[in-house]
LUMDO-315576 format. One record per residue (C-alpha): residue in one letter; x, y, z. Coordinates in pm, 1 decimal. Layout:
BEGIN
   resn         xx         yy         zz
      A          X          Y          Z
...
END
This chain:
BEGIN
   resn         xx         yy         zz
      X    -1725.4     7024.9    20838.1
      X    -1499.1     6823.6    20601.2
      X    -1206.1     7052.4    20459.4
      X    -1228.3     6839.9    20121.2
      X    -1460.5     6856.2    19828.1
      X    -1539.4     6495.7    19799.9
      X    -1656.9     6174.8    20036.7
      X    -1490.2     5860.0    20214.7
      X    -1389.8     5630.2    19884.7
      X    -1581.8     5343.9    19843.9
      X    -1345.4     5000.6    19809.7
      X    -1163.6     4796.8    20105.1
      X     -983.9     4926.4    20330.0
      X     -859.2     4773.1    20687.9
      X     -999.9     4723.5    21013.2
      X     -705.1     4551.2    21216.9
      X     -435.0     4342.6    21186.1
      X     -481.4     3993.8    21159.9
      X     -286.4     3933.1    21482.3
      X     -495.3     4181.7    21738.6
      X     -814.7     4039.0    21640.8
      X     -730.8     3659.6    21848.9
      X    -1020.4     3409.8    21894.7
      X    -1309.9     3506.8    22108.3
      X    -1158.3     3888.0    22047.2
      X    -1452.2     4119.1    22027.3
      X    -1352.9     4543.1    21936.5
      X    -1536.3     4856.7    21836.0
      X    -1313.3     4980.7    21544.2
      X    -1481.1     5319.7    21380.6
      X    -1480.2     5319.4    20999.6
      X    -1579.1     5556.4    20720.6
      X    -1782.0     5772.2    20958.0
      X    -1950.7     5470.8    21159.6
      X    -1903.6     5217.0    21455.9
      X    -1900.6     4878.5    21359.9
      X    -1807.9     4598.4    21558.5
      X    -1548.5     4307.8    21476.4
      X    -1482.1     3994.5    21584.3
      X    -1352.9     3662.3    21571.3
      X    -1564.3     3362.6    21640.3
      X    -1422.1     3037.2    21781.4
      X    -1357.5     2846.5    21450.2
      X    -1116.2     3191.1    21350.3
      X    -1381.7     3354.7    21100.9
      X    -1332.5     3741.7    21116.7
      X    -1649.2     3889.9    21100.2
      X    -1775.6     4265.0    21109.9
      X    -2133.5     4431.1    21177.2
      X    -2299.7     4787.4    21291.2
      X    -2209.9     4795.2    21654.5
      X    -2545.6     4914.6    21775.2
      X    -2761.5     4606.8    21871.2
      X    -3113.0     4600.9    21571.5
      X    -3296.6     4493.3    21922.0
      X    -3270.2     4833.5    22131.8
      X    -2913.2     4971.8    22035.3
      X    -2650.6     4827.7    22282.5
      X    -2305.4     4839.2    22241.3
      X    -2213.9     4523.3    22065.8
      X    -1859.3     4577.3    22118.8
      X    -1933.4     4499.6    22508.9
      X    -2083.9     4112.1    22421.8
      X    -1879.4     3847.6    22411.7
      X    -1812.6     3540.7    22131.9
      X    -2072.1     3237.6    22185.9
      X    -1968.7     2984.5    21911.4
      X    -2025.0     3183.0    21576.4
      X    -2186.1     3441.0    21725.5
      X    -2148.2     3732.4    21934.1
      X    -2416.6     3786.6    22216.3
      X    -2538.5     4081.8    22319.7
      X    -2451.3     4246.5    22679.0
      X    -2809.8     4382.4    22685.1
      X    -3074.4     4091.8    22621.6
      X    -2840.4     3824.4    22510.8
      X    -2957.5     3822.7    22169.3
      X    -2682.9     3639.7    21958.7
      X    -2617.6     3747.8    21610.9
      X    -2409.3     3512.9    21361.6
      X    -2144.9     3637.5    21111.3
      X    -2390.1     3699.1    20812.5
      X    -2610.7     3914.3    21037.8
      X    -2944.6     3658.9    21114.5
      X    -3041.0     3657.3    21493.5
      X    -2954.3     3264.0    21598.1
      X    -3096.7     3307.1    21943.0
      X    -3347.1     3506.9    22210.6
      X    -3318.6     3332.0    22472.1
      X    -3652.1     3431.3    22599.1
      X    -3866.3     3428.0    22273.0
      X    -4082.6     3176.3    22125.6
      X    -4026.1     3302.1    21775.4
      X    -3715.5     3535.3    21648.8
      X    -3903.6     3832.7    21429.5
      X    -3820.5     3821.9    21061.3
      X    -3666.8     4199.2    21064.6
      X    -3430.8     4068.9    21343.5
      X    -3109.9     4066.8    21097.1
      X    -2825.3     4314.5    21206.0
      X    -2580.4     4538.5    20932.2
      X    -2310.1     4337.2    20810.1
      X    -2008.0     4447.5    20611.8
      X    -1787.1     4250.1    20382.9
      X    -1458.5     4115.2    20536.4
      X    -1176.2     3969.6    20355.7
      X     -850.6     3866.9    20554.0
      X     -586.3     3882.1    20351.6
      X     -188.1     3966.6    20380.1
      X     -182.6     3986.2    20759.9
      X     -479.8     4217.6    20754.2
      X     -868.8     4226.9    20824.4
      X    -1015.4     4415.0    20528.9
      X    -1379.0     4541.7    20539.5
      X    -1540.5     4705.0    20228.8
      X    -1690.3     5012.0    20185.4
      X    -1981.7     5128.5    19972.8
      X    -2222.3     5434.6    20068.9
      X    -2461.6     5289.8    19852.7
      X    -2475.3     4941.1    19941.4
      X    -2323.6     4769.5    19624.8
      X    -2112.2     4457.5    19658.6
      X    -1792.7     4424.6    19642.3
      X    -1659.1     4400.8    19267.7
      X    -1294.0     4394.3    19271.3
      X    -1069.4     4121.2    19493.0
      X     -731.4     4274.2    19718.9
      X     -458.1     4054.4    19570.0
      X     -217.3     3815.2    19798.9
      X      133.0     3963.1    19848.8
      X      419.6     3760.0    19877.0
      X      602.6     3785.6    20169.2
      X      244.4     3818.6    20346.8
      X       19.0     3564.3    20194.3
      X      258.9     3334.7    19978.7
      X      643.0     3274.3    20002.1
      X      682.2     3351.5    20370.7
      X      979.8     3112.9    20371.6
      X     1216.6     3384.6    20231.6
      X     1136.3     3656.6    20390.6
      X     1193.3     3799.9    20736.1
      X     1063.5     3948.1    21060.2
      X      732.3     4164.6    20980.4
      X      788.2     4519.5    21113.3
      X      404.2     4707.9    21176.3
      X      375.1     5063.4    21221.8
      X       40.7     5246.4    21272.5
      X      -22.4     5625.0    21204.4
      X     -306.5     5838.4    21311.3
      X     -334.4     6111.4    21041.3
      X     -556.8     6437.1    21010.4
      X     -624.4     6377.0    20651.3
      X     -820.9     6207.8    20333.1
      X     -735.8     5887.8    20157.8
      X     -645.7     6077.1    19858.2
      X     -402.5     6311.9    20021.0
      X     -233.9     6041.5    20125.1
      X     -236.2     5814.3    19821.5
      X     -101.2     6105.0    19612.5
      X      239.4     6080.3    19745.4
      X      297.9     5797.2    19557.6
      X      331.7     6017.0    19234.6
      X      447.8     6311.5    19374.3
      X      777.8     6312.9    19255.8
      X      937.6     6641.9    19324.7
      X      854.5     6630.6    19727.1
      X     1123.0     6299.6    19811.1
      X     1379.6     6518.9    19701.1
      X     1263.9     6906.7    19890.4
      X     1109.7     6742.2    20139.8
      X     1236.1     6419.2    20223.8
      X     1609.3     6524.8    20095.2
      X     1665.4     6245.3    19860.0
      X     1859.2     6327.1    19537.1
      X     1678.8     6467.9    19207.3
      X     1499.4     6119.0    19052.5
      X     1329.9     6052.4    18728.8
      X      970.6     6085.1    18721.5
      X      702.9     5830.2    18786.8
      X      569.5     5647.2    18578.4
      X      215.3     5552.5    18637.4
      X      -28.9     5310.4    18483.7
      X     -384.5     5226.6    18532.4
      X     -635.0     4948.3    18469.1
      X     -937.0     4988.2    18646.5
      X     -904.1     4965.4    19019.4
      X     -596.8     4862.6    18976.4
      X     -302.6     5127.0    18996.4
      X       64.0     5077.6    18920.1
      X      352.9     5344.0    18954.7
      X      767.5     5284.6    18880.7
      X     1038.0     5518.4    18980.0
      X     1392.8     5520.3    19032.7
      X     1475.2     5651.1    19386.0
      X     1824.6     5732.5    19579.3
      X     1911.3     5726.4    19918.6
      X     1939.2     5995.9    20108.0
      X     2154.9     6104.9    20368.9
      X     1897.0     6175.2    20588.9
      X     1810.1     5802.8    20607.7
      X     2129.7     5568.9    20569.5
      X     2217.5     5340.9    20758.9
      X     2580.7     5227.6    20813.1
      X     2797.4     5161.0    20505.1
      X     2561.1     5258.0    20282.2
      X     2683.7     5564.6    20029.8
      X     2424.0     5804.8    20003.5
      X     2299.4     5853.5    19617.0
      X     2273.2     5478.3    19581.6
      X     2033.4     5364.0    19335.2
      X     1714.7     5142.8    19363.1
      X     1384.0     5081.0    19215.2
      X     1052.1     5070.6    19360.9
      X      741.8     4934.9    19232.4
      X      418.9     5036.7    19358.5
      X       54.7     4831.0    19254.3
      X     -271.3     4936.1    19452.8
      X     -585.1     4792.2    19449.8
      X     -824.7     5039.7    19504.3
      X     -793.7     5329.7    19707.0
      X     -741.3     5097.7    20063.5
      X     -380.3     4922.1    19979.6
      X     -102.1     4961.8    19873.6
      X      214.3     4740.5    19789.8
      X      617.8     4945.7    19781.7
      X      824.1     4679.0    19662.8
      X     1231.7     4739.6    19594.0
      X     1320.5     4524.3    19380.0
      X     1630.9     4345.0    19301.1
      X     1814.0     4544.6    19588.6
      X     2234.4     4494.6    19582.4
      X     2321.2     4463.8    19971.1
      X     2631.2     4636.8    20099.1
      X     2815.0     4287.5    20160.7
      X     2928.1     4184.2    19794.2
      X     2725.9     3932.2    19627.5
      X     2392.4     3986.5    19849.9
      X     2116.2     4080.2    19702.6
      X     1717.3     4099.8    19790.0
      X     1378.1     4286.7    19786.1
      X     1226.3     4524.5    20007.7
      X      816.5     4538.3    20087.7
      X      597.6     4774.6    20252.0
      X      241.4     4691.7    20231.8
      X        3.2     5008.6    20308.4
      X     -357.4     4978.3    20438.2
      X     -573.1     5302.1    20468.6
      X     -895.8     5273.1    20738.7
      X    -1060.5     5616.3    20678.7
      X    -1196.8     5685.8    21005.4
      X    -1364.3     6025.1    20878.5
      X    -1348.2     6227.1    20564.8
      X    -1080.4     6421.1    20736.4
      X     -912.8     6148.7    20943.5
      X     -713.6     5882.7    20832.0
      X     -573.3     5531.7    21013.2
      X     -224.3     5373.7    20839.8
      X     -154.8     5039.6    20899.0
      X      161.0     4898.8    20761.8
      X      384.2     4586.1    20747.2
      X      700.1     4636.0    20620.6
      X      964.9     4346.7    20572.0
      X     1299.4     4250.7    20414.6
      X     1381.5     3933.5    20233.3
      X     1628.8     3693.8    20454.8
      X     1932.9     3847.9    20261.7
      X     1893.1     4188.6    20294.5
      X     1757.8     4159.3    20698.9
      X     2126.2     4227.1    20827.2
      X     2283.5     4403.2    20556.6
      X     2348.0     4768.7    20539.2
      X     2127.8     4845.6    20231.7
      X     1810.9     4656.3    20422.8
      X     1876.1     4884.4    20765.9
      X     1852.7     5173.5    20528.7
      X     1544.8     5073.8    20319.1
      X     1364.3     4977.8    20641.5
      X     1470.1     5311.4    20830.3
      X     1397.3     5543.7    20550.1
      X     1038.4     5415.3    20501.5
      X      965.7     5420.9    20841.9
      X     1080.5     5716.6    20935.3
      X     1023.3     5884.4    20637.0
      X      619.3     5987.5    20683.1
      X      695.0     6148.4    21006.9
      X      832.7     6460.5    20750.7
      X      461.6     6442.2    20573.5
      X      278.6     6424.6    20823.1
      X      304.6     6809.8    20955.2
      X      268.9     6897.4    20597.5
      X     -107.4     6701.0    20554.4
      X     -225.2     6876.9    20903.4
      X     -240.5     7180.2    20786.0
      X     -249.7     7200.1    20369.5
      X     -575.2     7257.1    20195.5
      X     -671.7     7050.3    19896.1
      X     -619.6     7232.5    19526.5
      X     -884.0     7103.5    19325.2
      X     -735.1     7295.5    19035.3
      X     -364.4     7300.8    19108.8
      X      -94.6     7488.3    18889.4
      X      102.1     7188.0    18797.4
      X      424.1     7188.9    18606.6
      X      657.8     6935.8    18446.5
      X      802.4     6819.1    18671.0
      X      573.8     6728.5    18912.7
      X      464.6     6357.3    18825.5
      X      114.1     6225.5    18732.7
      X      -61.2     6408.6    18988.5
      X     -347.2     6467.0    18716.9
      X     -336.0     6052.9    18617.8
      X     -349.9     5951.8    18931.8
      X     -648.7     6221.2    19042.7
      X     -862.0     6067.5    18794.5
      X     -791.2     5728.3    18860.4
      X     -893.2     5758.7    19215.9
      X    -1190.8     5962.4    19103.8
      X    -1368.5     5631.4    19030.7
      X    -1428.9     5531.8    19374.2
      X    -1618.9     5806.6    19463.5
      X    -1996.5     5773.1    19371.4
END
């Protein structure tokens, strides 16, 4: 039984990255409370569908990639990317019910995205391309990935970005100004002034040193940290900082993080990049202990300090339904 009061969001979220799904790849990935199966066909389309074969419930994930389609291990059947049965290879006639469960995919910034909707309703908002990821590659480095396994919701998680007071008690950064948050539909975007922290620096960096972080969501499913206009520790060097954050709920209480996180050319072997990139990274291993056990307030005491927790509840109260 689910320890929150609410249900898997409905928007995209992620079902690999780009680079573990190779041609011909076929994997069972579980998402939202359900098996699906995804794979790429020999032209590179990612595709994604229920993994239980609409014939007599085999494991797709165990077929292989014929073409565009993926074949059953079972009976062979082959199913194509929107879901219609292209082949029984014993059959005179393929029956008119014979169309599998297909779910939206959108590949985008490094990432397969699938979306979610417990009612069935297409997708109506787009994830944006991220420079760095999807535009502008030239000037920026090495992509760094992390994954984290988390016993927790979407919202939990999403929260921290407004939670102002915990990067200073828990994370020990200095006292910052609080966030400021604005919405626009599915679209969320939070500012804030952070400092480093001594917890996290990396070489010549001084602890207390000032940047500014920009965060824009779309939807509940990803997330973009930029620092912008970073000074490096060498004079004169300057650059940004990204961390782009997919969320895969697996269940309501369970919670798959997929991130790429990356430094513009300038910053890769300055002090002030080391630190950015160390600090993020290591960073969530403090909140994770912290989401394993809490319980979810759905009336907290709040105080003035504490950043647009309330904002940012209601904003992400429109993808439930």
């Amino acid at each position: 039984m689910s320890k929150f009061p609410f249900p898997i969001p409905h928007g995209w979220f992620g079902l690999c990255f780009s680079h573990e799904l190779k041609t011909e790849d076929v994997k069972k990935v579980r998402f939202c409370g359900r098996d699906l199966v995804v794979f790429r066909t020999e032209s590179g389309e990612a595709a994604a569908m229920d993994n239980y074969c609409p014939h007599l419930g085999a494991p797709l994930n165990q077929g292989v990639v014929v073409g565009e389609t993926l074949r059953c291990p079972f009976h062979h059947w082959r199913w194509a990317t929107d879901g219609r049965c292209a082949e029984i290879p014993y059959a005179k006639r393929i029956p008119d019910r014979a169309v599998a469960e297909t779910v939206p995919v959108q590949e985008i910034n490094g990432m397969v995205m699938a979306w979610h909707h417990p009612d069935g309703r297409e997708p109506y908002f787009d994830v944006q391309a991220v420079a760095g990821l999807e535009t502008g590659q030239e000037e920026w480095g090495e992509v760094h990935y992390f994954e984290h396994d988390l016993p927790t919701c979407a919202q939990e998680i999403s929260e921290n970005d407004v939670d102002a007071a915990h990067f200073q008690f828990l994370h020990g950064m200095p006292a910052m100004n609080e966030a400021e948050a604005t919405t626009d539909g599915p679209l969320k975007r939070t500012v804030q002034t952070f400092l480093t922290s001594d917890n996290f620096t990396q070489g010549e960096v001084e602890a207390a040193t000032e940047y500014l972080t920009i965060r824009e969501s779309d939807g509940p499913g990803s997330t973009s940290v930029w620092a912008k206009n970073v000074a490096g520790v060498t004079p004169g060097v300057t650059g940004e900082f990204l961390l782009y954050n997919v969320t895969t709920p697996v269940e309501d209480d369970r919670t798959i993080l997929r991130w790429s996180i990356l430094l513009t050319k300038s910053l890769e072997q300055d002090d002030m990049g080391k630190t950015l990139l160390f600090s993020f990274s290591e960073g969530v291993k403090d909140d994770i202990p912290i989401w394993r056990d809490k319980v979810y307030r759905e009336n907290p005491v709040l105080c003035d300090g504490d950043g647009p927790i309330a904002l940012h509840r209601k904003w992400f109260s429109q993808f439930y339904e």
